[in-house]
C-alpha positions in Angstrom: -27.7 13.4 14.0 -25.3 10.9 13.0 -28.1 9.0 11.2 -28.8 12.1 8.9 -24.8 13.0 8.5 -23.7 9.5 7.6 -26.5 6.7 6.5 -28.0 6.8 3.4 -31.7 6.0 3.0 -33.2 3.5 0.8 -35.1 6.1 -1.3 -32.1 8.1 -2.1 -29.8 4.5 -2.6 -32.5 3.8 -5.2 -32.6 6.9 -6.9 -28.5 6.7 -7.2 -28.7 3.0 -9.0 -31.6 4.2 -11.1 -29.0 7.7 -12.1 -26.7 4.8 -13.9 -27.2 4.1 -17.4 -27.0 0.6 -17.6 -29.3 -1.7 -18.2 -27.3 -4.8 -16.1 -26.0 -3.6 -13.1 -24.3 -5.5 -10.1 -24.0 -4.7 -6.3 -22.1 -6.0 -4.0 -22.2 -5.3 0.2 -19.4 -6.7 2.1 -20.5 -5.4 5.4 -22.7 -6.5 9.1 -26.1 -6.5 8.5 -26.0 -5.8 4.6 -28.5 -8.0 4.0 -31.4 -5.6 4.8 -30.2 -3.4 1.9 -31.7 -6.6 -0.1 -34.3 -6.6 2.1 -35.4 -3.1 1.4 -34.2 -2.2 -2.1 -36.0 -5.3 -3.8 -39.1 -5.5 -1.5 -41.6 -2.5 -1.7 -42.9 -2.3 2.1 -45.9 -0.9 3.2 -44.4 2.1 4.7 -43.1 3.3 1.5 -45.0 6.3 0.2 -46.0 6.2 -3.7 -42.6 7.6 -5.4 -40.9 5.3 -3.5 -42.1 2.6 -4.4 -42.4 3.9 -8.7 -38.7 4.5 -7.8 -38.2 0.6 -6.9 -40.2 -0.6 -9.2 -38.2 1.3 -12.2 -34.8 -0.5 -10.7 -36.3 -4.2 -10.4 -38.0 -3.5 -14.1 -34.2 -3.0 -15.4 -33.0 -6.0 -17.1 -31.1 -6.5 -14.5 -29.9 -5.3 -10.9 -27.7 -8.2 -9.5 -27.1 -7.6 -5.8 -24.9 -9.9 -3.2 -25.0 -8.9 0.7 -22.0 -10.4 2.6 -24.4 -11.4 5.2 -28.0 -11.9 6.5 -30.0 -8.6 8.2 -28.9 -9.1 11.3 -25.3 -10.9 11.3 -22.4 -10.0 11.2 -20.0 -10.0 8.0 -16.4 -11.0 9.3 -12.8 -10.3 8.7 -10.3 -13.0 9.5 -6.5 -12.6 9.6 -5.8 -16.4 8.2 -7.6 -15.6 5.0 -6.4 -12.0 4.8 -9.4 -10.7 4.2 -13.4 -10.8 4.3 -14.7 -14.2 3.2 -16.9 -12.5 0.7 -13.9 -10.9 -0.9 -12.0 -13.6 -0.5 -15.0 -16.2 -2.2 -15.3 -14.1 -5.0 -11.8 -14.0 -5.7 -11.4 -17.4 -5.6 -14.5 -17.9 -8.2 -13.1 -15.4 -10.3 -9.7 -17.1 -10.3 -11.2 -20.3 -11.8 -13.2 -22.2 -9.6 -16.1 -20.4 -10.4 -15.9 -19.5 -14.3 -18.3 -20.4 -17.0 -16.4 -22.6 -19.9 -13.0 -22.1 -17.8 -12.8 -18.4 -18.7 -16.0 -16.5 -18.2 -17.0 -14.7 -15.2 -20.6 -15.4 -15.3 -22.4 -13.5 -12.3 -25.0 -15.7 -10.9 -22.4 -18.4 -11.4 -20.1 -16.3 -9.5 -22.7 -15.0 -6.3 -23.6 -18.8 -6.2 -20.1 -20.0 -5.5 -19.3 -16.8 -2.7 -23.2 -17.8 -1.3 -22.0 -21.6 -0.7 -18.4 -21.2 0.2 -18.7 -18.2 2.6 -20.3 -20.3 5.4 -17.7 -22.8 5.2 -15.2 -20.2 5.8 -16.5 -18.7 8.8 -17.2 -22.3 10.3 -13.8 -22.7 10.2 -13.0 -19.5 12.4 -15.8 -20.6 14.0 -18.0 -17.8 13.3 -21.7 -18.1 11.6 -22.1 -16.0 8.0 -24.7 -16.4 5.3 -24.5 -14.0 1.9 -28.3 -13.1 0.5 -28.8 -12.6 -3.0 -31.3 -10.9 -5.0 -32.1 -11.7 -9.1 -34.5 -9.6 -10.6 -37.5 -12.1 -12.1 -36.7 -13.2 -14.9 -33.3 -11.3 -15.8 -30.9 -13.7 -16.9 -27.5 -13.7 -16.1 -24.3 -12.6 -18.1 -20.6 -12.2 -17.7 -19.0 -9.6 -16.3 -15.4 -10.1 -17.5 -12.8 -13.1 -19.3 -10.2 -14.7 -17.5 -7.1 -15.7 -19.4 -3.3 -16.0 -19.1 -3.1 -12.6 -19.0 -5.2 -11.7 -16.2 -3.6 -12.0 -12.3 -5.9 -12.5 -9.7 -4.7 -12.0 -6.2 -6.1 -14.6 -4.1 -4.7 -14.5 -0.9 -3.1 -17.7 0.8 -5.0 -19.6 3.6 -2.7 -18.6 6.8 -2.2 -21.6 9.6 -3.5 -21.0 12.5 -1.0 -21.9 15.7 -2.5 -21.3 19.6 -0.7 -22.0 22.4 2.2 -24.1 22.5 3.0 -26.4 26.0 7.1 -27.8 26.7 8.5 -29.0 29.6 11.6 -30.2 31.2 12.0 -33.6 31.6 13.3 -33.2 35.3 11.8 -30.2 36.4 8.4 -30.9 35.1 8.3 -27.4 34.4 9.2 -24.6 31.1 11.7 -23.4 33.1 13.1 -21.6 30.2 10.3 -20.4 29.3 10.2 -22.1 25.7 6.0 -21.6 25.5 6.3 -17.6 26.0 9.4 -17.5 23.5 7.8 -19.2 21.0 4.5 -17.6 21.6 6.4 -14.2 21.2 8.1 -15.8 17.8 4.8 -16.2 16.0 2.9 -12.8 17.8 6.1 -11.3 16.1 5.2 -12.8 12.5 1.4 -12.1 12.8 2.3 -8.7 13.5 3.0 -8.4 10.1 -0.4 -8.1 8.6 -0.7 -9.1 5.4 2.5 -10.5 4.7 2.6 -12.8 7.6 3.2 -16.2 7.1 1.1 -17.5 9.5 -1.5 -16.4 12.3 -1.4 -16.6 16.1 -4.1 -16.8 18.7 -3.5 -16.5 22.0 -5.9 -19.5 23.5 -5.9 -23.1 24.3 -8.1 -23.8 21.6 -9.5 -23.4 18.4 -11.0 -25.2 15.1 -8.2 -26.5 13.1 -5.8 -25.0 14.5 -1.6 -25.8 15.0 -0.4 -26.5 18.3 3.0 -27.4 19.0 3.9 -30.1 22.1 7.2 -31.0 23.7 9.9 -32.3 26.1 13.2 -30.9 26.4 16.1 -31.8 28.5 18.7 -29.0 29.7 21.7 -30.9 30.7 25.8 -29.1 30.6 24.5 -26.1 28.7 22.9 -28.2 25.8 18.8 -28.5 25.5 17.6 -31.0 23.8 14.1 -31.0 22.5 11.7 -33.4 21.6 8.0 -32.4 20.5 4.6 -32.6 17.8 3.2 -30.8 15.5 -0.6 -31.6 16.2 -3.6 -30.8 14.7 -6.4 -30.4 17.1 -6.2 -33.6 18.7 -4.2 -35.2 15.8 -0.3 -35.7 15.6 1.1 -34.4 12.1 4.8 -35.3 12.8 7.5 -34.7 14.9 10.1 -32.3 16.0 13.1 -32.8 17.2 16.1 -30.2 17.9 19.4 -29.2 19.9 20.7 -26.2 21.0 22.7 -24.3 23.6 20.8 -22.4 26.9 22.7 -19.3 25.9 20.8 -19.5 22.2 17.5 -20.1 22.2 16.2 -17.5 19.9 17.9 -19.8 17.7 16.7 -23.1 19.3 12.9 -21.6 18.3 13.9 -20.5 14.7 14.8 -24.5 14.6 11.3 -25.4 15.5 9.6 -23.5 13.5 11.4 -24.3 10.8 10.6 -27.7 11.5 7.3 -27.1 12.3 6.3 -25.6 8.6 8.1 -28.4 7.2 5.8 -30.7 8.5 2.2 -28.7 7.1 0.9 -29.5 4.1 0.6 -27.4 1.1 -2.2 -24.7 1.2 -2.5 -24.8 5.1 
């Protein structure tokens, strides 16, 4: 069964951490539903039989097994393009990177699974997703550092990406996008999102979403010439404005212009 070929049961998870040496040791889950490994490595149920439960009772008698679950027992633990990887991964990076360290240089590890515990659900609020790490200490262990930070050491914390969702133009006159400026842009960015990791930026293909970049415009086509006038908004809010000319026969380079114009106007580390 797919159950006895690829899951691995708490008795014989146990007996692998209690095979390690070490007297501190640190776990970390970055997955859906990891939160029941907590659950069931560092809480002896009733259905365990006797050398289960002397083999959990050995591991939480260590000095110390540290353990962080990217989510509770029965969420989800999520992915999201803009921050270019999971939001446990990317929390711990970030406290490891500085905002997290003991004395400015120390990785201490409760320190550490605090900051990822309080910043993770802020991160999937804002892709409007729900997600709560669990932590387990064992009683009594106290907590120590698991590496030093220092000029030397490069941490690569990803960049928050923007977010941009559909975009809406029309022609003054025709009350319409009858060049189609919405789909060309919308195939610009779907173009730049493609690129994975290195993408600048992040598309979504719906009329809304939290945070997100939109952008909102009149053009006029008039002899050959379009003129464009259009915001960069926010949500609901207005973040500046756009404003460029081009020729019909060109407008691959008309949206280049509005892009361009359009990252001008965000704000560092958005």
């Amino acid at each position: 069964t797919i159950r006895n070929n690829y899951a691995v049961s708490t008795e014989t998870f146990t007996q692998w951490l209690n095979a390690i040496p070490a007297q501190k040791q640190v776990m970390i889950l970055d997955a859906c539903n990891s939160g029941k490994v907590v659950e069931s490595l560092l809480t002896a149920s009733r259905s365990l039989n006797s050398s289960q439960i002397r083999a959990l009772d050995r591991m939480q008698g260590r000095t110390g097994v540290f353990v962080l679950a990217g989510s509770a027992a029965d969420k989800v633990s999520y992915e999201a393009s803009r921050y270019g990887q999971g939001l446990l991964t990317f929390s711990l990076l970030q406290g490891m990177s500085g905002l997290a360290l003991r004395e400015g240089q120390y990785v201490d590890i409760m320190s550490l699974f605090q900051y990822a515990r309080d910043q993770v659900p802020q991160l999937a609020e804002a892709i409007g997703g729900i997600q709560t790490p669990m932590m387990a200490f064992p009683l009594g262990g106290e907590s120590f550092d698991i590496g030093l930070v220092n000029g030397t050491v490069q941490i690569p914390v990803a960049r928050i990406k923007p977010v941009f969702i559909r975009n809406n133009f029309q022609e003054i006159n025709a009350f319409d996008d009858v060049l189609n400026l919405g789909q060309r842009l919308e195939g610009y960015l779907q173009a730049i999102t493609a690129k994975g990791a290195q993408a600048s930026l992040v598309y979504v293909d719906v009329p809304e979403y939290k945070d997100a970049y939109a952008i909102k415009g009149l053009y006029e086509l008039k002899n050959g010439t379009v003129s464009l006038r259009a915001k960069l908004f926010q949500g609901r809010q207005p973040l500046g404005d756009i404003a460029v000319k081009g020729q019909n026969g060109a407008l691959d380079a008309l949206i280049e212009q509005i892009v361009t114009q359009a990252f001008g106007l965000l704000s560092p580390g958005k």
